[in-house]
Each structure stands twice: as C-alpha cells, then as structure tokens.
N, C-alpha and C positions, 0 to 999 in steps of 0.2 A: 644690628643690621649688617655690618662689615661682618660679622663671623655667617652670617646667613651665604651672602654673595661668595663669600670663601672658598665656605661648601658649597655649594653651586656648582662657581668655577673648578674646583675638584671634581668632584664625579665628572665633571661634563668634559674635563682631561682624561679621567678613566674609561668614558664611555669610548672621546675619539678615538681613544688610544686600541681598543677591539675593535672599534670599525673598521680601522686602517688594518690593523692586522687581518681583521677577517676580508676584507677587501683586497690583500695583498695574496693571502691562500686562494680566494676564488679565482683571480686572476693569474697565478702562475698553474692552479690546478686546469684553466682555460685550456694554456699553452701546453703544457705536460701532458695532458689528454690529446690535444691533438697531434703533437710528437708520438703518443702514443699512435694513435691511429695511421698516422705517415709508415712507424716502422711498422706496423701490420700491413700497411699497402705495399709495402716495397719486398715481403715477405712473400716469393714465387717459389717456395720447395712443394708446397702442397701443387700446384699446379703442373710443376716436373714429376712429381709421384704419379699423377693421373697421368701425365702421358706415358711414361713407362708403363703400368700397370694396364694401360690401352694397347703399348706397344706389345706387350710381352704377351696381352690375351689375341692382338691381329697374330704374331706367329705361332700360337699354340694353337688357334684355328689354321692358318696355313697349313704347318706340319699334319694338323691330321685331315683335310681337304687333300693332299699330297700323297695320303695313305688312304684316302676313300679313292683317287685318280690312279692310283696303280693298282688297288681291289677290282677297280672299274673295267681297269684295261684285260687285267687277266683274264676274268672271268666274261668278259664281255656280254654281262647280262645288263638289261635294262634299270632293274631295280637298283644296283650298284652305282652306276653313273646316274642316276635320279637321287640318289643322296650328295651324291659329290655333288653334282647341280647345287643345293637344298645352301649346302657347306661354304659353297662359293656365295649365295646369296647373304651368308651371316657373315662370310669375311669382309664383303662389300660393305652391311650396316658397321663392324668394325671400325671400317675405315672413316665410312662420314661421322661416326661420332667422334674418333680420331679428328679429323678435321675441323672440329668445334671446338677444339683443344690447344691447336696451332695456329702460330699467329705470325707463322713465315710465313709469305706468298711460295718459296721453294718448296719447302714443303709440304706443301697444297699441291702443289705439281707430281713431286714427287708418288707423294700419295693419289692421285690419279692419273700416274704411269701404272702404276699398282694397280690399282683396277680394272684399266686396260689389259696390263697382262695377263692379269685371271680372265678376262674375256676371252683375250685370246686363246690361252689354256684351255679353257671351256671349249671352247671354238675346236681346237685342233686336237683334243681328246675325242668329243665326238665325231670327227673326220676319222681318225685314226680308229675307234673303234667301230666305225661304219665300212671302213678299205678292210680290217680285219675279217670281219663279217660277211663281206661280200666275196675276200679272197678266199673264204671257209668255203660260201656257199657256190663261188664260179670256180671253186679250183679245178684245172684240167684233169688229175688224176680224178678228182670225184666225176666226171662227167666220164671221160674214158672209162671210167668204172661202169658209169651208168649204160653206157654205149655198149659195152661186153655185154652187160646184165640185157638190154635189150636184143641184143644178138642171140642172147642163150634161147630168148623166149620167143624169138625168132624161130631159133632150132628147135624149137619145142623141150625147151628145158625150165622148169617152174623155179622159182626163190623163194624165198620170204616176205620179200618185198611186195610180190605181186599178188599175196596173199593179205597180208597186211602191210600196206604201206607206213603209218607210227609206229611200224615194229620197234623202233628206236626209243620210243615212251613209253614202251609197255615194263613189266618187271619181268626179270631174267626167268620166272617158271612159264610165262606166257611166250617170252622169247623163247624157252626151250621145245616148248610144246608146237609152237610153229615150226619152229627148224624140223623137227622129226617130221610133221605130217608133209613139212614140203620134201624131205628123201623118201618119202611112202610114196608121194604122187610122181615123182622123178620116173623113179623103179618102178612105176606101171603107167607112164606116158610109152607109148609103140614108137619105136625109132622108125625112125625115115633112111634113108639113104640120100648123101649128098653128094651133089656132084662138084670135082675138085674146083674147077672153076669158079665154085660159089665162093668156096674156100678159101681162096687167092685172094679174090675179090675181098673177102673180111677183114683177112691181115693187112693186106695194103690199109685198108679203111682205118686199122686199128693202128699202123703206123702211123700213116698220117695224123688221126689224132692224138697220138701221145706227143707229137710234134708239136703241134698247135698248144697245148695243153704247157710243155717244158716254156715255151714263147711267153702265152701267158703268164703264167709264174714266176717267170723270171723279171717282168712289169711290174704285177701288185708288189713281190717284195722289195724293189727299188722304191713303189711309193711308200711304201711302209718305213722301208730306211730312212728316207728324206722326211717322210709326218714325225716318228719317231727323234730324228736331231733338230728339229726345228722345235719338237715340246721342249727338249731337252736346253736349245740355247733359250727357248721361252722359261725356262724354271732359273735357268744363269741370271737373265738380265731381272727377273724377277727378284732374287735372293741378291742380287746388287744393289737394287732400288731397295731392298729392305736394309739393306746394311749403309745404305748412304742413309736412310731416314733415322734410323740410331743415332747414325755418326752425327748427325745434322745436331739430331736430339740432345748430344752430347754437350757438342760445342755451344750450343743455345743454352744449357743447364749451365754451364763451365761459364760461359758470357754472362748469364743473368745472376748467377751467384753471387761471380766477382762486384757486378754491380748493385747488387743487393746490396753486398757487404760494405762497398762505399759509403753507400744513402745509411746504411743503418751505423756506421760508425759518424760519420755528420750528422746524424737524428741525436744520435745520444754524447757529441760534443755540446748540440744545441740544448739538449735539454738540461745537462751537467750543469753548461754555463748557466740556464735558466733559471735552476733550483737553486744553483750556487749565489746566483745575484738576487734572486728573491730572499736567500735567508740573511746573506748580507745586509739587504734591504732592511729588513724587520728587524735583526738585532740592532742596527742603525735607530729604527722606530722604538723599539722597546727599549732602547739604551736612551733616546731624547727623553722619552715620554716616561720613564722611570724616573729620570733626572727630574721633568716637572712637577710629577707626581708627588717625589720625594720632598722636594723644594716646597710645595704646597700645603704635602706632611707636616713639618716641621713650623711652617709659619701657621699650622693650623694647632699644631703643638703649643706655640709661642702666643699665639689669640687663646690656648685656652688657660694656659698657667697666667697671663696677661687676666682674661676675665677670673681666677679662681684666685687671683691675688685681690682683684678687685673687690670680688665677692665677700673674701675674707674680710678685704675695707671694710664693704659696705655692712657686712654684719659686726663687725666690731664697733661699725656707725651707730649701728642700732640696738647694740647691745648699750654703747654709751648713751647715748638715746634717754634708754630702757633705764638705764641705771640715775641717768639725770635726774628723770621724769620723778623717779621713786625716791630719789633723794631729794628731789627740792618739794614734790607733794607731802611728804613726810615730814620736811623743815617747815614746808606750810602751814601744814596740820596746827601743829603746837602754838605757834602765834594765833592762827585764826580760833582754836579754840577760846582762847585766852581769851580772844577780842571779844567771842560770841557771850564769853562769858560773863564777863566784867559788863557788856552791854546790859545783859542782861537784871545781872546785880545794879543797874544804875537807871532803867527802867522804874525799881519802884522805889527810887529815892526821890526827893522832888525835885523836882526839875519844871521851869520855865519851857512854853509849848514851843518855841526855836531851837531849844536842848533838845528836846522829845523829835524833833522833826530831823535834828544833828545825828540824832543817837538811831534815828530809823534808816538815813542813808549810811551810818556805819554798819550799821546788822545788814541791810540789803548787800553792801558792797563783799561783806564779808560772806555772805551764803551767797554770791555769785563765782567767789573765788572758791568756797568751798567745794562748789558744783562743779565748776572745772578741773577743780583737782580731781574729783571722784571720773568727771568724766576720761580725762587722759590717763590715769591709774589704768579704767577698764578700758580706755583703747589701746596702753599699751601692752597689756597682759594679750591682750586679740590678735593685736600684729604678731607676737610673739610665741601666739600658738597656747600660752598657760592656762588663760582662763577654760573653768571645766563645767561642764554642765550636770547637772543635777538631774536626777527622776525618782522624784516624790510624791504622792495620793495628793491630791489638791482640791479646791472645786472653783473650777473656772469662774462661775457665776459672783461666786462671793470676792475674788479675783480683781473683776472688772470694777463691780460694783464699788468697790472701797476705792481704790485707785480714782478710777469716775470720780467719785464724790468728794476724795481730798483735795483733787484740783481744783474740784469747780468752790469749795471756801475756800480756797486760796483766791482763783480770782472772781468773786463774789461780788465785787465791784461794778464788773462787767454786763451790762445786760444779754446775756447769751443762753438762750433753755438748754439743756441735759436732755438727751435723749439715749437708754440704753434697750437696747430688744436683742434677745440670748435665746438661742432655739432651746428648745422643751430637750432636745438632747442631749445638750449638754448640763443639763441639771444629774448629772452622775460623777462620783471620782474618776477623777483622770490623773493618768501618771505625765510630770514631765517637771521644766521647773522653773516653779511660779516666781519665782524674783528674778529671774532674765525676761521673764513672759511680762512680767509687772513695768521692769523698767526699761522696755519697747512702748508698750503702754503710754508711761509715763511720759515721754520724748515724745511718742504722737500726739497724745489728748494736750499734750501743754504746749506744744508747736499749735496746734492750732487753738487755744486758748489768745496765744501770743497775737497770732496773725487775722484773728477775728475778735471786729470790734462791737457788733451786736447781731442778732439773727439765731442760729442755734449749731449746737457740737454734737452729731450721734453717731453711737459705736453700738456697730451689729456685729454681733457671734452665730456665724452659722455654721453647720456640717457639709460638706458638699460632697463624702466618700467615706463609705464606712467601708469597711476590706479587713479581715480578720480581727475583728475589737479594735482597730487602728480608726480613729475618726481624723479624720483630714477635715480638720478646723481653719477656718477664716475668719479674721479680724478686721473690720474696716472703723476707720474712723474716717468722718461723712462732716466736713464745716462748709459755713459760705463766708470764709473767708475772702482774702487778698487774690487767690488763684495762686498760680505763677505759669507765666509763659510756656510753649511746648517746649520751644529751643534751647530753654535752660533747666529743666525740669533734669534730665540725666548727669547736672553737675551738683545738683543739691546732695547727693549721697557720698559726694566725696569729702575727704576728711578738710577741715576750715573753709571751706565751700559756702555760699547761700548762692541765693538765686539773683539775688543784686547787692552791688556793694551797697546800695543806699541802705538794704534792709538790717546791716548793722547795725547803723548809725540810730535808723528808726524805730527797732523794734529790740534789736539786744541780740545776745546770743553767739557763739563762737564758734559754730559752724561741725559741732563734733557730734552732737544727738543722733540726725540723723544716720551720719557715720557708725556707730554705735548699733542702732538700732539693726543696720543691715548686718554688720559683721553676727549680731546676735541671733539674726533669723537664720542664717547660712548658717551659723555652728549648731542650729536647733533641727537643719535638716529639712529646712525651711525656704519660701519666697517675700520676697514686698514689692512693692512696685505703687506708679502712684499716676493717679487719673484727674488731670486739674485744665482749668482755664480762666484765664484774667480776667479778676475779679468777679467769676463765678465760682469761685469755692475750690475745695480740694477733697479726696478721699483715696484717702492712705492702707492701703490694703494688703496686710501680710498672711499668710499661711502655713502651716505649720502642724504636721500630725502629732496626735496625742493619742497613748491607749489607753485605752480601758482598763482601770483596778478593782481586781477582784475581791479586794476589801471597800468598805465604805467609811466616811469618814462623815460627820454630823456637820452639818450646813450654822453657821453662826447665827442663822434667819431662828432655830432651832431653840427652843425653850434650855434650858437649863438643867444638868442632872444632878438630884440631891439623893440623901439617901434617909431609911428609916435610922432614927435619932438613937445613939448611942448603941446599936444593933452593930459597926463596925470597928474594930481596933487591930492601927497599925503600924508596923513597929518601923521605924525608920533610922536608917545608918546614912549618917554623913559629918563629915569632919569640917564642913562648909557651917557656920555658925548661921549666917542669912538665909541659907536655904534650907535649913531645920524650920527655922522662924517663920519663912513663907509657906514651908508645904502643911505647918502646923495650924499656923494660920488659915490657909484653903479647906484643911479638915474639919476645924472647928466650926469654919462660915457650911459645913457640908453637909454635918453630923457626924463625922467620922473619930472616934477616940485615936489619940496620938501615942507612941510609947519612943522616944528617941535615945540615942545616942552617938554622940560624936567618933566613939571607937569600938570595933566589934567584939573587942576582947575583953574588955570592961562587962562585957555580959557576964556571969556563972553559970556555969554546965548545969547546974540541979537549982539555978534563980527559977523562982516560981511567978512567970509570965504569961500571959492571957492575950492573944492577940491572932488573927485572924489572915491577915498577910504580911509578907514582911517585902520593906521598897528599902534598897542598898545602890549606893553611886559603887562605879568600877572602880576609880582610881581613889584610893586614900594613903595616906605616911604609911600606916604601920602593917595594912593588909585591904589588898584588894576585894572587889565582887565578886571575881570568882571563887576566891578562895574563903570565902563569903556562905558560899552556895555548897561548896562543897562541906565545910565544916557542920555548918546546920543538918545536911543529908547524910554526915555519917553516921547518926545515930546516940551519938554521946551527950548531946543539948535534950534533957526533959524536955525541955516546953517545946521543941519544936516536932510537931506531927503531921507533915507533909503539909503545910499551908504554900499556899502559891507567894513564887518569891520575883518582884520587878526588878529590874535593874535602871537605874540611869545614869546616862553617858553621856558626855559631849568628844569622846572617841569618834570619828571616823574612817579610820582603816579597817574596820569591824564591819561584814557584813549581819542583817538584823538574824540570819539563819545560824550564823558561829554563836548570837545569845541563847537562840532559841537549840542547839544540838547540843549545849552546853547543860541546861536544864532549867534555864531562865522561864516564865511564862509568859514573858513580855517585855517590850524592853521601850523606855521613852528616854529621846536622843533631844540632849538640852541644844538650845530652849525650847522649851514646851509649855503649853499656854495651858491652863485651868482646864478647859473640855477636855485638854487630848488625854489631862491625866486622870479626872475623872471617868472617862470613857471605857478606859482602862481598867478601874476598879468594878464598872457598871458589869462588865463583859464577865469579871471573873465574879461578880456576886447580881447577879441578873434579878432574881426574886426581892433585894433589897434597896434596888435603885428604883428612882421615882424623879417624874419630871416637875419641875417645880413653876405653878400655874402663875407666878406673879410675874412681871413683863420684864423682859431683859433691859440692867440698869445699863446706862449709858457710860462709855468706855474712854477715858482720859486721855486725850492725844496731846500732849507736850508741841509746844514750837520749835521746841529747842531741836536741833540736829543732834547735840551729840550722846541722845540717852531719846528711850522712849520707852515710853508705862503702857502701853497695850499688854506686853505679856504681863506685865509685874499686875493691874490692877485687878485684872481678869481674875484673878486668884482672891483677892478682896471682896469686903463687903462696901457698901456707898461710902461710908466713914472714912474721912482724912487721916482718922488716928493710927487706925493700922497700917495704912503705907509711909506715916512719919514715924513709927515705930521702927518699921523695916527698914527705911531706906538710914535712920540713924545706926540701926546694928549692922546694916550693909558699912557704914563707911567711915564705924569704929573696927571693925573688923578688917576691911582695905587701912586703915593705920598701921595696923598691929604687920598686916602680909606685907607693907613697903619696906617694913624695919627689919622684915628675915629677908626680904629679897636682895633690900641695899646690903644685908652680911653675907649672901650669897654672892653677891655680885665682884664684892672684895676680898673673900677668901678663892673664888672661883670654885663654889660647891655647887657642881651640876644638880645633883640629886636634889638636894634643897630647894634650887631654880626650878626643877620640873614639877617637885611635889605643889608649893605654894601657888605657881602661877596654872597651874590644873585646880588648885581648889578656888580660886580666884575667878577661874572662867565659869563658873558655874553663875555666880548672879551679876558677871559683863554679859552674859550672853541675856539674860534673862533684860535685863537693863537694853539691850543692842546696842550697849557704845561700843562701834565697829571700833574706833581709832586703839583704843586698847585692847581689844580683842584681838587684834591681829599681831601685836607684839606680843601677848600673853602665849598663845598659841605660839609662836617662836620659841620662848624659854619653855615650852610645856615640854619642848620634843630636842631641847638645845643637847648635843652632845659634847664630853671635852676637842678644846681645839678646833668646835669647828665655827669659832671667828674668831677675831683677835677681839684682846680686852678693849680697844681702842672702841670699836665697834660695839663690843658688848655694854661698853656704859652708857656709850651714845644713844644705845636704844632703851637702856634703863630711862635715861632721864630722859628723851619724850614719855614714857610713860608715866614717868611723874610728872611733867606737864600737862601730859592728857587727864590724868587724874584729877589734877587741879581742878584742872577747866571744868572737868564732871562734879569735880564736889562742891565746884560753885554754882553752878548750872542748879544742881541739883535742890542745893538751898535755896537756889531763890526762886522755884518754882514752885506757885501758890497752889497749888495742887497740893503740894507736900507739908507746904508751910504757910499756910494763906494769910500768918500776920507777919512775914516780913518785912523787915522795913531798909534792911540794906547797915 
C-alpha cells in the first residue's frame, strides 16, 4: 500500500512538474507575443516609404503637368491645355490620397496650399493663354493689315482673302492656285482714276491706325508680362510648399524613427528581462522538482530493494515452509506407517472388544494424520508451483463411478442414497488427469458425506460446450446437508479455513481439502464455485475441459479379453523376478504360452525358439530395451522373424512417439493393470482374442493405505494362492535388493543405486506403495554428489522403514494370507 501511494505521489510530482513548466512557456509566450506585436506597432518605415513614394509620384506628376503648361502655352491650342487640365486633376487625387497618409494637421495645410496653387496655376494659364489669343486675334497690325486690305478692295483691288476667306486652312497648292487667279483678276479689274484728296484722306486714316494699333500692343504685352510673372511667382511659392512638405516629411521620419527606435529598444529590454526571468523561473522549477523527483527516485529505489529483500524473506519463508512440511511429512510417514502397521498385525490377534475399540481410534487417528500429511505434501507442492499435471486416455464415467462408490462403504453407516447421472457424452476417452480430477472428487463427495447426516449425495457430469473435440465438462456434487451461510461461503476455499470454528470441533477436518481442491481446478484450467444455504444443502460445482482421444480405451463395465488356448507364445525379458512371475501368471490365467528370461544375453543367436511376440522392460543391469530391439532386428537372432516387440517402462521423460520412432509397437508405462496389457496383445493379434462370457470377478481393495491390490489382483485368477505366491517372491526378492542397495549406499555406487531401485519400482508401483515409490524414483535418477551422504542414508532408512511397514501390512492381510494369526 505505502509503495502504491509512493508512486502516486511520484508521477503526480512529474505531472506538476510539466504543468508548471508548460504553464510558465504559455505565459511568457503571452507576453513575448505581445512585445512582439508592440515592436511591430511602433514600426512606422513602411508608413514613411508610402509617403515618399506618394511624395515622389505628386512631383513626377507636377513636373510633367509643368510640361503639359508650357506645351499649353506655346502652342496655345485647346487640346493642350485640356490635358494639362486632365493632369492637374490627377495631381489633385495625388494629393488627397497623400493626405490619408499624413497625420500632421501642417501638413494638411500645406498640402492644400498646393492645391490652391495649382488652381491658381490653372487659373492664370488659361487667362494667359486667353490675353494671348486675343492679343493674336485684336493685334493692331493685324487689323491695320486688315484696314489696307479693305482699302485695296475699296480701290478696286481683289486678294485672296476676299476670294477665300480660310485661305489660311487650306493646303499650300490651294493657297497657290488662289494667289494666281487673284493676280489674273487684278490685271483685268479696269482702273479708275483717284482723286488725290481721297488719297490723303487714306494715309492719314492709315496713320492714325497704326497709332492706335502701337497703343494697343503695347497694353496686351504689359498684361502678358504681369500674367506671365505672377505664373511664374505662382510655380515659386508652389515648388516652396513642395520642398517645405519634404522637409516636413523628413523631420517627421527623423522624429518617428528616433522614437521608434526608443520603444523598440524598451520593447526588447522588456522582453530580454522577460525571457530571462522566465527561464530563471523554470530552471528554478525544474531544479526543485528534479530534486523531488529524485528524492522520491531513490526512496522509491529504497521501497523496492526494501520489498525485494522482503521478498527474498518471504520466499526463503516458504521455501523453509516447503522444506519443513517435506521433512516432518516424511518423518511422519515412517512412524505412521509403523503404527498403521503393527495395528493391523494386532487386529487379528485376540483381543478383548475395548482393545478392538483402543486399536480402532489408533488406525483412525493415524489415517487422519496420514491424510493431512498427503494433504499439505500436495498443498505445498501448489504454492510452490511443482506440482504437474498429467494428460492421459481416461474414462470419466468409470472415474466417478469408483470414487462414488468407495466413499459411500466407507460411510455406509450413514443413511444417505448415491445418486450418480453422467451425460451419454461423456461415455468416450477423454484426455486429461484422472488422479487430480479423482482427488477434487474425493474432497467434494466426502465433504459432504461429512456434513450430511441423512437424505441423499448426487454428482452429475454434464457437457455444456463442445468447441473443437474440447468438451467443457461440469461436475457438481448436489447434498442436503448443513448448508453454510452466504457470508461465509468465500472463506471456506481458503487454506485452514471452514465455515465455523464450531465445525471443527463437530465434524473434524483441517480445513485444506477444499484449499486443495481449487488450487487443483485453476492448474487444470479450470473453475469451482459453490451454491448453498442453511441448512438447505450445498452443491459444489467445478469445470474443467477435457478433450477428446483419438484412441479408445475399454470401460472396466467391459467383459474381459482372453485369448484362443495355447494359440499365443511370448517371450518376455525382465530382470524384475516378481514381475516375470505376474505377467506369467496373467498369461497363463489368459492362455497365453510364456518363454522368460531374466537377461537378454543369455538367449543364443542360433537357440531354437518359437514365440510370437516379444515384451522387454527398457531399463535393465546388463543391456537395455532399446538395445533390445535393435539386436533382435539386426538380423543375426534365427528365431527372430519380425515379430512385434512391447516395451515396458516406468520411464517418464520418454514421450510414447520416441518408443514408437524407435521401432517399438507399443509401449505399456508401469503400472499397468491386466486390461491395458491384454489390450495390447488383442490389438496386435485381433483374430485370436475373444471375450470371455463369464462375469467379471470381484476386485480386492485392501484398507490398508499403504499398498493396494487393484492393479496386482486384476492380473489374477479368484485363487488366494497365486497372489500369496506373488507377493512372497515380491518380498523375498525386496530382501535380496535392500542388501545391494544397503552396499550401494556405503560404497557410494551410484550405478548400482540406480539399476536396483529401477528394478524395484517395477512391482512398488504395481503394489502403489506411494511412500517408497517416491524415494525409489530418487535413487533411480540419483547422480554423484548430488546429496550428501548424510542425507543419502537418511533417506535409505525411511525406506527401510517403509518397507517394513509394507511387508507387515502386507502379511497380515487376509487377502493374501487368510490364516494369519499374528
């Protein structure tokens, strides 16, 4: 919880820690932007450029309006001074766009002194070339002229004029042609004669008006001189007002510069300081918040070498735990055997029925103890991750059925019906593995054995998803027991858990089954879960897929397979003396002919042998199965003519496909029960197998824990003899392998340890006395060195305890021995 809030409080440092920072960038970028914006406002060159560039285009129209007014003047035609007009009109637009530009009130003025004076200008051009025009058209000599010309025609003298008066528009061959015919008409107008008097009278006249005429003239060109210096000072004060509006312009540019350049050097002190105090700022921020950061680094560091030393505790807790558990179960073992044993052997001595009543709560007390050992063994292996699951051909039905049924004689006391119903589906081989699936089972059907006291226990098997040959199977076990409450129902799965403290006390039990049972369904891939109410019962409901095997496996419900009578003979190699004796046994009860030996090499290449298949165990002293298999198929054995050759194992690290790539035809993996090996034999000789119509005999189940004859009797006929036969060669033969293993033990000869206790496991397993199966399996695989000898005795001699205990057990069950007397 503290390392949660940790990290929490970390990030949630690293987050403020960019807020702030990104909160400090939008906010000076605020500022810095609008510094930006201020130096672009306070930035007036583009505004001076426009006036200039306005200025420079009003005088390049003046100049050439100044040269359209002197075109004007000269020529004193109309069309002339109608463009200067035109000229003046655009120097005018000129100026007011100018004036949109300016933001002196003087030079506003200015610039509309300017346009007055071009009025004026205007003004007093067209005066000027109107006095021109007029002085053209009233000059005195032109009229004296005119006055002569009238006197000639007076005297009878023709011109040109008074022939064509536009003489002056016409073109000079028209003017030529007039002038002649008016000296044609001249020279033949009839002279008159004048009298001098008239004469007088002309010149005086013509005096007098050249007089009047000098008068005149010498008027218009006085007003012409005065129009002409008044344009002229009108072009002065004009070209002064332009040159003050420059200079204006100057100083305004020169003024606004300098203050431009003010504001923009205090724009960029403030934003300098700005930037400068912002980053201040932030490495200030990023320097605290580093420092936190790191600070929280480190104690996040310190929380985790803190939990990873913990850790290391806690699994060293649990490895000591683990190591406890195995070594006080394991010290258990060998006493409880003892106890179970000796019980037993004192069962059928006589005994007084308060002895028999003494000697029942020691056997109960000790297979409660035994139970709990087995139970914490397999809960410690679960916590631990070791325990492995298996997937083997099974058939559920037969499964349930057995388990069902051993419980309920166990409690037989009890008035409570059995009820088992198994959908029609699952009557097929299924892969998966049935001794995990059995003791889930187990724990459920006997939990509620426990907790119901009469009414009935029923366990249904249904399918509820078939999905690529994968049947998603359901298990419910269905009592009207005790119930248990809702509230407490989610602590029953936990490990030394029940549902009430009283239900110890009342009903027994140490609270790990159901613990057990769910670790078992979650490593199967699995659910449980459980649906109850007080004192309305309970039903316990697990799940769990299973697929479909594509081989089939015979149902025990299933008649029995014999075979035609001495029609089969087969050779069998094993170095196991007891399991010679049983598979010879099984043949015989079969009809099968036997041909044995203990060692393979003992055959002769050219012995003249008759037999039909050959069964060889892999592991033996002197030469293995495979080497077994290949000697037979290299061709130098007469007697062998490709007959089909078995192997059996109690190997594990073997998949069944390396027997079968090898050249094996089949391979049976000890222990193996009667059916499976007949089956075996049926498969490879199909035409000589036959089912045998008498009714399957009834199968010996021991009370004892630590051995049991299901596999072993199966192989039998009803007769006591042959399994007192067996079980003596079993455990004169176990004499003989304690005597090589105690010299292995003490010389320290690995080899020796692994051959004996490999041939040894051959009839534990077949027996299922787990407790020395599991140490055999140790020396089977034991390497030098890899325990001390301290340990290595130690685990010898539980085995010789175990043993013990088995080969009392085993005498004194009347199964085997039925006239013991102890």
């Amino acid at each position: 919880m503290k390392k949660n809030k940790s990290k929490k409080k970390f990030t949630l440092r690293i987050v403020l820690s960019y807020l702030i920072l990104i909160g400090l960038a939008v906010i000076s970028g605020i500022f810095i932007l609008s510094e930006i914006k201020s130096y672009i406002a306070t930035d007036t060159s583009g505004e001076n450029d426009v006036k200039f560039i306005k200025t420079g285009s009003l005088l390049t129209q003046l100049y050439e309006a100044e040269s359209l007014s002197k075109l004007a003047l000269q020529t004193k035609t109309k069309e002339n001074f109608t463009a200067y007009a035109k000229k003046i009109d655009v120097v005018s637009a000129e100026i007011d766009s100018l004036k949109e530009v300016v933001a002196s009130e003087y030079q506003v003025k200015l610039l509309d002194s300017v346009q007055k004076l071009l009025k004026l200008k205007t003004y007093n051009n067209e005066e000027l070339r109107r006095l021109k025009l007029k002085s053209e058209a009233n000059s005195s000599l032109d009229i004296a002229l005119a006055k002569f010309n009238t006197m000639e025609l007076s005297l009878g003298k023709i011109t040109p004029k008074s022939i064509a008066p536009n003489i002056d528009e016409l073109s000079p061959k028209a003017k030529s042609v007039i002038e002649k015919l008016t000296i044609i008409l001249n020279d033949n107008v009839p002279k008159e004669t004048h009298s001098p008097q008239k004469i007088d009278s002309i010149i005086n006249a013509s005096r007098n008006l050249l007089n009047e005429a000098k008068e005149k003239d010498a008027l218009t060109q006085r007003a012409l001189a005065e129009k002409e210096q008044e344009i002229n000072q009108n072009d002065l004060d004009l070209s002064q007002q332009l040159r003050s509006i420059v200079s204006a312009f100057e100083q305004e540019i020169i003024a606004t510069t300098h203050t431009d350049n003010l504001k923009k050097q205090e724009i960029l002190k403030r934003s300098t300081r700005l930037a400068s105090g912002a980053a201040i700022l932030a490495f200030l921020t990023v320097g605290i918040f580093t420092f936190l950061i790191t600070r929280d680094y480190w104690r996040v560091q310190t929380y985790r070498q803190n939990l990873e030393e913990e850790k290391k505790f806690s699994e060293s807790l649990l490895k000591s735990r683990e190591q406890l558990i195995s070594t006080v179960s394991h010290d258990l073992r060998t006493p409880l055997n003892t106890i179970t044993g000796y019980s037993e052997l004192m069962e059928n001595t006589s005994l007084t029925g308060k002895q028999i009543g003494y000697l029942k709560n020691v056997k109960s007390a000790a297979t409660y103890v035994d139970n709990l050992v087995n139970d914490l063994l397999d809960f410690s292996k679960l916590e631990a991750g070791k325990l492995k699951i298996e997937n083997i051909p099974f058939l559920l039905p037969d499964l349930i059925q057995e388990t069902a049924q051993n419980l309920e004689e166990f409690y037989k006391n009890k008035p409570i019906e059995l009820q088992i119903v198994i959908d029609k589906k699952l009557h097929k081989t299924l892969i998966g593995d049935p001794f995990r699936i059995r003791q889930i089972l187990t724990n459920l059907i006997s939990n509620a054995y426990k907790f119901t006291q009469d009414g009935f226990i029923k366990v249904v098997a249904t399918v509820t998803i078939e999905n690529n040959a994968v049947y998603k199977t359901r298990i419910q076990v269905i009592d009207s027991g005790i119930g248990i409450e809702k509230e407490k129902q989610e602590h029953i799965f936990k490990e030394f858990a029940q549902a009430d403290d009283s239900t110890e006390k009342k009903y027994g039990g140490y609270g790990l089954g159901l613990t057990i049972s769910k670790k078992l369904t979650e490593l199967l891939q699995g659910t449980i879960n459980l649906k109850s109410d007080k004192d309305q019962g309970s039903t316990f409901t697990f799940t769990i897929p299973l697929k479909l095997s594509e081989s089939q496996i015979t149902s025990s419900e299933k008649k029995e397979i014999n075979f035609k009578e001495n029609r089969i003979t087969l050779l069998i190699i094993d170095d196991d003396i007891a399991m010679r004796k049983l598979l010879q046994e099984v043949c015989e009860n079969s009809n099968i002919n036997t041909i044995s030996y203990a060692d393979f090499n003992a055959i002769g290449l050219k012995e003249k042998l008759n037999y039909d298949a050959v069964l060889t165990d892999i592991q033996m002293p002197t030469i293995n199965g495979f080497e077994v298999l290949e000697k037979l198929k290299s061709g130098v054995y007469q007697h062998y003519t490709k007959q089909p050759i078995l192997a059996m194992t109690g190997r594990k690290d073997l998949e069944t496909s390396a027997y079968l790539a090898a050249g094996f035809n089949t391979i049976l993996q000890k222990p193996f029960a009667k059916n499976q090996f007949l089956e075996c034999l049926a498969a490879l000789f199909p035409e000589l197998a036959k089912e045998d119509n008498s009714k399957g005999k009834e199968v010996h189940l021991s009370n004892s824990t630590l051995f049991d004859l299901k596999t072993i009797t199966s192989f039998l006929d009803d007769s006591n003899e042959g399994l007192k036969d067996l079980i003596d060669t079993f455990l004169r033969d176990t004499v003989d392998n304690l005597e090589i293993l105690d010299n292995a033990v003490l010389t320290k000869d690995s080899a020796s340890l692994n051959a004996t206790s490999h041939k040894m496991l051959a009839m534990f397993r077949q027996l299922e006395a787990k407790d020395s199966i599991a140490i055999l399996e140790t020396f089977e695989k034991l390497k030098d060195g890899a325990i001390s000898d301290k340990e290595l005795k130690m685990k010898y001699q539980q085995l010789k305890n175990n043993i013990i205990a088995l080969t009392l057990a085993l005498k004194a069950d009347k199964t085997i021995n039925p006239d013991y007397t102890g």
